[in-house]
C-alpha positions as CSV (number, residue, x, y, z in Angstrom):
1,X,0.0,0.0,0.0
2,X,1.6,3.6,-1.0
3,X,3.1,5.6,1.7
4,X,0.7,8.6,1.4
5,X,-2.7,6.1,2.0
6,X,-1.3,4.3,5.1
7,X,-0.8,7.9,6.4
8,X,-4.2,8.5,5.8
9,X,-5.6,5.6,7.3
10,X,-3.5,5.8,9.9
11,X,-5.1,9.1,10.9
12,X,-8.9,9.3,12.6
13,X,-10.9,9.4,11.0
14,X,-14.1,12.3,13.3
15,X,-13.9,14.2,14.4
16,X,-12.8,17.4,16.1
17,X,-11.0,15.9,14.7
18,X,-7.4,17.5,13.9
19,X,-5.5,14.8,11.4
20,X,-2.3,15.3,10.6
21,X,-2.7,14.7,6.6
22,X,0.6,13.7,5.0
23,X,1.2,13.8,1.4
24,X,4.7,14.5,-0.9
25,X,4.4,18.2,-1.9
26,X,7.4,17.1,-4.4
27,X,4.5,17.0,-6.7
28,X,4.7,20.4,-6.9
29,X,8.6,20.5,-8.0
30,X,7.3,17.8,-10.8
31,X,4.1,19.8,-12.1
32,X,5.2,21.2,-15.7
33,X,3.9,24.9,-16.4
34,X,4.6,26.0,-12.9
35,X,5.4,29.6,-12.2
36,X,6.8,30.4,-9.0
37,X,6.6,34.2,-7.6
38,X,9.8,34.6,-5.5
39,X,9.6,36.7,-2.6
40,X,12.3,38.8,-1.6
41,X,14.6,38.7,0.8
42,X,13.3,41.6,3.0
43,X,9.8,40.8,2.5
44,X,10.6,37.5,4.3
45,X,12.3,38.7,7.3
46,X,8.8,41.3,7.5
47,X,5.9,38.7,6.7
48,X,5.5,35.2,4.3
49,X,4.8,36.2,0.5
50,X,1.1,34.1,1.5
51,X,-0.5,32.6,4.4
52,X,-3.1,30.9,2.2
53,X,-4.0,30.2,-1.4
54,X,-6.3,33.3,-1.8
55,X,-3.2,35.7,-0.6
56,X,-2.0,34.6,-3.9
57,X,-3.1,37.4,-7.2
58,X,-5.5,35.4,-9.6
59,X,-3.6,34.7,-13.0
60,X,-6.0,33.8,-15.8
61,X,-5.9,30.0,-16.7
62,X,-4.1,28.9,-13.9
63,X,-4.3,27.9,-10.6
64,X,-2.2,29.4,-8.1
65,X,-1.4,28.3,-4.9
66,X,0.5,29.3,-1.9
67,X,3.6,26.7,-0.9
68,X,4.6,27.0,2.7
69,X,2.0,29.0,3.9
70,X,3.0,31.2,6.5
71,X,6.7,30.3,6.8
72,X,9.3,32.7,5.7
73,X,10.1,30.5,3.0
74,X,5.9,30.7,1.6
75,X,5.8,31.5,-2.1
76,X,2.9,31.8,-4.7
77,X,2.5,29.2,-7.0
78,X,0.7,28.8,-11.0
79,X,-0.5,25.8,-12.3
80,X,-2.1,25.5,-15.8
81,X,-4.0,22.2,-14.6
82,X,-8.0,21.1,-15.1
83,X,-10.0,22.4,-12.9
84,X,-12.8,20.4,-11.3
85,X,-15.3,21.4,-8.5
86,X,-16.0,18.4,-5.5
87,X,-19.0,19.3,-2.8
88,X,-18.0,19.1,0.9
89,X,-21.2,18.5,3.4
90,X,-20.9,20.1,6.8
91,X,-22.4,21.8,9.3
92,X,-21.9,25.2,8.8
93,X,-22.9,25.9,12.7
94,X,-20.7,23.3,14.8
95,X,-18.7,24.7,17.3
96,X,-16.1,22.6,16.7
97,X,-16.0,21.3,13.6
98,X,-13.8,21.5,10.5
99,X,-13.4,20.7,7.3
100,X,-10.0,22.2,6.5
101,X,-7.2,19.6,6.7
102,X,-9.3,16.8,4.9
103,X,-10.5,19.8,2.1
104,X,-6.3,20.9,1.7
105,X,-4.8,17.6,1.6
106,X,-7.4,16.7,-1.0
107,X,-6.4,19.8,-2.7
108,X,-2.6,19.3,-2.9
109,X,-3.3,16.3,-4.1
110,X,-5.3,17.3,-7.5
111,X,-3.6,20.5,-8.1
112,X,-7.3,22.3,-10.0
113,X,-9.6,20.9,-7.6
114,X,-12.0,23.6,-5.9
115,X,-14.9,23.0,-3.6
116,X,-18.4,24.2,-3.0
117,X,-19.5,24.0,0.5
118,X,-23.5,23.0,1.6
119,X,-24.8,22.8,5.3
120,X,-26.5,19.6,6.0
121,X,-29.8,21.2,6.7
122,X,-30.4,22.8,3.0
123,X,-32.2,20.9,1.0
124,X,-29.7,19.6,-1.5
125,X,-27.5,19.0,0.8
126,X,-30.2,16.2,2.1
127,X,-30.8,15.1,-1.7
128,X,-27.1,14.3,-1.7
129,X,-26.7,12.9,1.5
130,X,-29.6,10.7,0.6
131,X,-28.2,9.7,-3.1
132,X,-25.1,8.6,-1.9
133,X,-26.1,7.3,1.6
134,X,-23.9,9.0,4.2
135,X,-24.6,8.3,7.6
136,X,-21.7,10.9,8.8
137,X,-20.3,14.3,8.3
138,X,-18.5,15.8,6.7
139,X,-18.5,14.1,3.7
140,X,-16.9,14.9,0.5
141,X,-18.4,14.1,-2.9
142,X,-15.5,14.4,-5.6
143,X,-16.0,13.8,-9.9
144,X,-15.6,11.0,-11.4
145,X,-13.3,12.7,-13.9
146,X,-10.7,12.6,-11.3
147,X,-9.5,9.3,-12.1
148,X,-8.2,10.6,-15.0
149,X,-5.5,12.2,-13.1
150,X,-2.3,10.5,-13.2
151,X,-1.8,10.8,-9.1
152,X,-5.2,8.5,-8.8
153,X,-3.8,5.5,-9.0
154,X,-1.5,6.7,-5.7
155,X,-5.0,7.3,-3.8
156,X,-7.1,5.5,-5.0
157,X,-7.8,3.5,-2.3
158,X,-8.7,6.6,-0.1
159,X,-12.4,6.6,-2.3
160,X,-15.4,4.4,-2.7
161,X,-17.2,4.9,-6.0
162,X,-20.4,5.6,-6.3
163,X,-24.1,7.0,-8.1
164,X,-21.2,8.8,-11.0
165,X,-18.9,10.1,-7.7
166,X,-15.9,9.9,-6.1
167,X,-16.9,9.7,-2.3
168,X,-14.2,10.3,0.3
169,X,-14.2,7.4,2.7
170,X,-16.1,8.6,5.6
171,X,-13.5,6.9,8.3
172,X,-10.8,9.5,6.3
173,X,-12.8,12.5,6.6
174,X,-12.7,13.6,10.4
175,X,-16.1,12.2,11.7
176,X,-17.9,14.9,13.7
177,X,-21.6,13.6,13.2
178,X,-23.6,10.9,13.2
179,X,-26.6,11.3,10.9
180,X,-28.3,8.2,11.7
181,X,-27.9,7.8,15.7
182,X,-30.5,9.2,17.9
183,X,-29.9,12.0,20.1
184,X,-29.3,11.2,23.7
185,X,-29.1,14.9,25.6
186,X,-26.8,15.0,27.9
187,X,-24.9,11.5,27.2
188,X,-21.1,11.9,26.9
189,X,-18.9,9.2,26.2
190,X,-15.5,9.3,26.5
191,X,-13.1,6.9,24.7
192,X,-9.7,5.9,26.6
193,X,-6.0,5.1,26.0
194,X,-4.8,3.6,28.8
195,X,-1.6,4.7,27.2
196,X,-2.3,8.0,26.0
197,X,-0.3,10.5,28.7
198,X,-3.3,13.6,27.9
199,X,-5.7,10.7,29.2
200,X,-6.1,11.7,32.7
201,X,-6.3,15.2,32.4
202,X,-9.0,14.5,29.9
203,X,-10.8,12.3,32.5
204,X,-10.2,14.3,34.9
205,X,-11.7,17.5,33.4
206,X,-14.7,15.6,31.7
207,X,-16.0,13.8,35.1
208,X,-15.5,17.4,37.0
209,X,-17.7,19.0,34.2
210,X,-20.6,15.9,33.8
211,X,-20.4,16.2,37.7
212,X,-22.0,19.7,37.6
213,X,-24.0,19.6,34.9
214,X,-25.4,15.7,36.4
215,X,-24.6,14.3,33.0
216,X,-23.5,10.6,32.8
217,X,-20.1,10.0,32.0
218,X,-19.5,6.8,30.3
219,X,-16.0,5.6,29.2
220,X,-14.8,3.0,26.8
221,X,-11.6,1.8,26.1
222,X,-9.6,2.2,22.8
223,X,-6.2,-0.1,21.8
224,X,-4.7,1.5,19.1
225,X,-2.4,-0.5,16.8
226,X,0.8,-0.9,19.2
227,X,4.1,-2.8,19.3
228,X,3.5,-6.1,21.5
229,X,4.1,-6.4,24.6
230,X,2.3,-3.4,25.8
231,X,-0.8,-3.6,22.9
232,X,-1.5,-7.3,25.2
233,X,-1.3,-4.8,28.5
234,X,-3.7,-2.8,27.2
235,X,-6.2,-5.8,26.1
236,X,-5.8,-7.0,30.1
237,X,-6.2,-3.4,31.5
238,X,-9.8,-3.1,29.3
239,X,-11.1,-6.5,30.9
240,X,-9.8,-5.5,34.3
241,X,-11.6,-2.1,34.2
242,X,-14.8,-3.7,32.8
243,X,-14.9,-6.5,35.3
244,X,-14.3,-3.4,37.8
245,X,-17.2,-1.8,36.5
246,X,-19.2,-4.8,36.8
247,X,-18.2,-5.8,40.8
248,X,-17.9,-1.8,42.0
249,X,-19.5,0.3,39.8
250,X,-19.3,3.6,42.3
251,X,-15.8,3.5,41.9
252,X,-15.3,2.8,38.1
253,X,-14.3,6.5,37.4
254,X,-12.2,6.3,40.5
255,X,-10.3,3.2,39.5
256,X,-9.9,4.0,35.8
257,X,-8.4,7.7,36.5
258,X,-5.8,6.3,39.0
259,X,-4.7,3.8,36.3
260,X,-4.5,6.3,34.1
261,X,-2.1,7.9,36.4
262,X,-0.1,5.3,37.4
263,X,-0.2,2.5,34.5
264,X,4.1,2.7,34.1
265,X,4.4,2.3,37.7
266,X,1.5,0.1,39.2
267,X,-0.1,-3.0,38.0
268,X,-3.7,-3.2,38.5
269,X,-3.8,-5.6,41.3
270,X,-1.5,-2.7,43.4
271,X,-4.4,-0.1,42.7
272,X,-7.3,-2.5,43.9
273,X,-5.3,-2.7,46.8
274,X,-5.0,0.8,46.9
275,X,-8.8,1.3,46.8
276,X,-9.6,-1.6,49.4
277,X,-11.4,-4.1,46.3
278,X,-11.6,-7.5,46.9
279,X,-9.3,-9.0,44.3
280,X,-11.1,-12.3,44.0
281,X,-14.0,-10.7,43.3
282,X,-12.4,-9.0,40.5
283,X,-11.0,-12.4,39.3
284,X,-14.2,-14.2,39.0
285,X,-15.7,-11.4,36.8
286,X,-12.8,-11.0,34.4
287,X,-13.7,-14.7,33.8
288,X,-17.3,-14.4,33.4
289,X,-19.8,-14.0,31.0
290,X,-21.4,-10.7,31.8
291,X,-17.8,-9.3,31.3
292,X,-17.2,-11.3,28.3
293,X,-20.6,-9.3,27.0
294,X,-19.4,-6.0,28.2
295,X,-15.9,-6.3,25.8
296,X,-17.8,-7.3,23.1
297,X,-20.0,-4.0,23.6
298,X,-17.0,-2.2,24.1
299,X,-15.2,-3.1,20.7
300,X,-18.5,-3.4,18.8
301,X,-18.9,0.8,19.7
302,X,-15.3,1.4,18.8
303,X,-15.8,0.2,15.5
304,X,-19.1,1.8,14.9
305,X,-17.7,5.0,15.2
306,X,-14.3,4.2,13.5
307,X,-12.6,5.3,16.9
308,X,-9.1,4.1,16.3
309,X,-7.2,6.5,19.0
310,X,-8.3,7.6,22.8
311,X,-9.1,11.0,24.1
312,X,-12.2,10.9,21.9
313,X,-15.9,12.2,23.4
314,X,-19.1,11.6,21.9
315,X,-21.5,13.8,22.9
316,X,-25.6,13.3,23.2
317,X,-24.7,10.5,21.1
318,X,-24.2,12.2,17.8
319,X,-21.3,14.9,17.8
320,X,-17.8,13.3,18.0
321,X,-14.9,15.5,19.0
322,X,-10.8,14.8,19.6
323,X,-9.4,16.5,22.6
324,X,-6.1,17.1,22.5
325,X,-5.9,19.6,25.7
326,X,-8.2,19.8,28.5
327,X,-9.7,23.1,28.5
328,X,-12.8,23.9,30.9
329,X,-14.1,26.9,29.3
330,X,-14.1,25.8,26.0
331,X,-15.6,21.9,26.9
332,X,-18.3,23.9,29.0
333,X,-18.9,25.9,25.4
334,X,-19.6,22.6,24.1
335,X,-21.9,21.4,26.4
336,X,-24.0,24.4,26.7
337,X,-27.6,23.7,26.5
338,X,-29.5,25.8,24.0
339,X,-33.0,27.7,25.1
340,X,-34.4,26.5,21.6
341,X,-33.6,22.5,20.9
342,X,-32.8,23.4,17.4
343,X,-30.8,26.6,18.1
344,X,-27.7,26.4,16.6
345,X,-24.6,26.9,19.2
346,X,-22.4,29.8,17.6
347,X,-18.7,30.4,17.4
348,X,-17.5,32.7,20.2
349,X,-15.4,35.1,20.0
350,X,-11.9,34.6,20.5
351,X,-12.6,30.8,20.6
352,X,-9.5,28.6,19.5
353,X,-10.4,25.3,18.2
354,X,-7.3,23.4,18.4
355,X,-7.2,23.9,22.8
356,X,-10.2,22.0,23.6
């Protein structure tokens, strides 16, 4: 499988998602009929030549495009390529959603390619949604004329074909909604890395915030693709916390944020000690059937909603966001009831996606 696809896949897929889209910008160097507008020397030490392609002057018949946007080195690029228009489905009023990384990389990729954006709620929006049977968002319908493109046949993997399109795989696309699941107010879930040293701190902050606002905090436990031996460790500690859940249920959150905290230094039998649990209790259940049903659960929800990392919340059951800091302002924006049900929640001001 090409380099540039097991990036992609690599990379979750949902949602607040921030992915870290990798893909050879040589392509550029290799494009014939490229003009490249130098910026000076002085210029750069002042501000980049572009911090974005529309910084860049329009040249008729080409496509221009700013390369290293924002560094000192940023130039503005021309391209005389085909250009083709692709339709990006969002929702235009999410707090913390975004379409950009997905719509760029996509972009770099086939050099003329431009999109129109619709929110979910217009009506062709739905007509689409509907012809090509998305169940998430965002989604990105691309022409078919873009396999015609000799970098395709690199990608082509990345797309399902269908109905005349080229659809993005949803799993690739940064998953922030769930069309088809039912709205559960106030549910949050939160999916874990035992491993994943932002874990507790995410805990932490989300069981502080469900605590005020009496929401029900559930967590579930992720096991990303690891080296052995500590992918097996993190199978055990998921059957350990579930047969947990099972015997002491008052203390799940209790026992799952102090292995979060300790997992290089304690093994799990130390912190039931630590919290006075009867360890043959806990032996019995990890063998059982009820906990056998609860990993089955556990798994079959991780790969409904193509979770492949931890620190991931779902909220009322249909809006899935990444958290890569714990910030209490900015989670309380998110779970900020609306007077109206169907109000949507708008941007504040000086909000900054990417500290959540």
């Amino acid at each position: 499988m090409p380099a540039i696809i097991k990036a992609w896949v690599k990379i979750q897929k949902n949602i607040f998602i921030i992915m870290f889209f990798a893909y050879p910008f040589c392509v550029y160097a290799q494009t014939e009929n490229a003009t490249i507008a130098n910026a000076t020397e002085a210029a750069k030490t002042v501000a980049p030549a572009c911090r974005q392609d529309s910084d860049c002057s329009p040249r008729e018949g080409l496509v221009n495009r700013c390369l290293n946007a924002g560094k000192p080195e940023a130039v503005c690029a021309y391209f005389d390529v085909k250009k083709t228009s692709g339709t990006i489905i969002t929702d235009k009023d999410c707090l913390f959603c975004s379409v950009a990384l997905p719509q760029e990389t996509l972009r770099s990729i086939f050099l003329g390619l431009s999109f129109n954006t619709l929110d979910y709620r217009e009506a062709t929006a739905q007509e689409l949604l509907k012809k090509y049977n998305f169940d998430t968002l965002p989604a990105f319908i691309l022409p078919l004329e873009l396999k015609d493109d000799a970098r395709f046949a690199k990608v082509s993997a990345i797309f399902d074909e269908k109905n005349g399109a080229l659809l993005l795989k949803n799993n690739l696309s940064g998953i922030f909604y769930f069309i088809g699941r039912s709205e559960k107010p106030g549910a949050t879930d939160l999916f874990v890395d035992f491993y994943n040293p932002k874990a507790w701190d995410v805990l932490n902050g989300l069981a502080k915030l469900c605590g005020e606002n009496k929401y029900k905090l559930n967590v579930w436990f992720v096991t990303p693709a690891r080296s052995s031996p500590e992918i097996e460790y993190a199978k055990e500690e998921k059957i350990v916390a579930l047969a947990v859940k099972r015997v002491y249920p008052e203390k799940f959150i209790d026992y799952v944020g102090r292995r979060l905290r300790d997992i290089k230094n304690n093994t799990w039998v130390n912190t039931a000690d630590a919290l006075k649990f009867d360890y043959k209790k806990i032996k019995e259940a990890i063998g059982s059937k009820d906990v056998e049903a609860d990993t089955a659960i556990n798994d079959k929800n991780i790969k409904e909603l193509y979770i492949s990392e931890g620190n991931v919340i779902l909220v009322d059951n249909k809006r899935m966001f990444k958290i890569f800091e714990f910030n209490a302002d900015n989670a309380r924006e998110l779970f900020k009831k609306q007077a109206d049900a169907g109000k949507p929640v708008r941007k504040p001001a000086g909000f900054k996606p990417k500290t959540f």
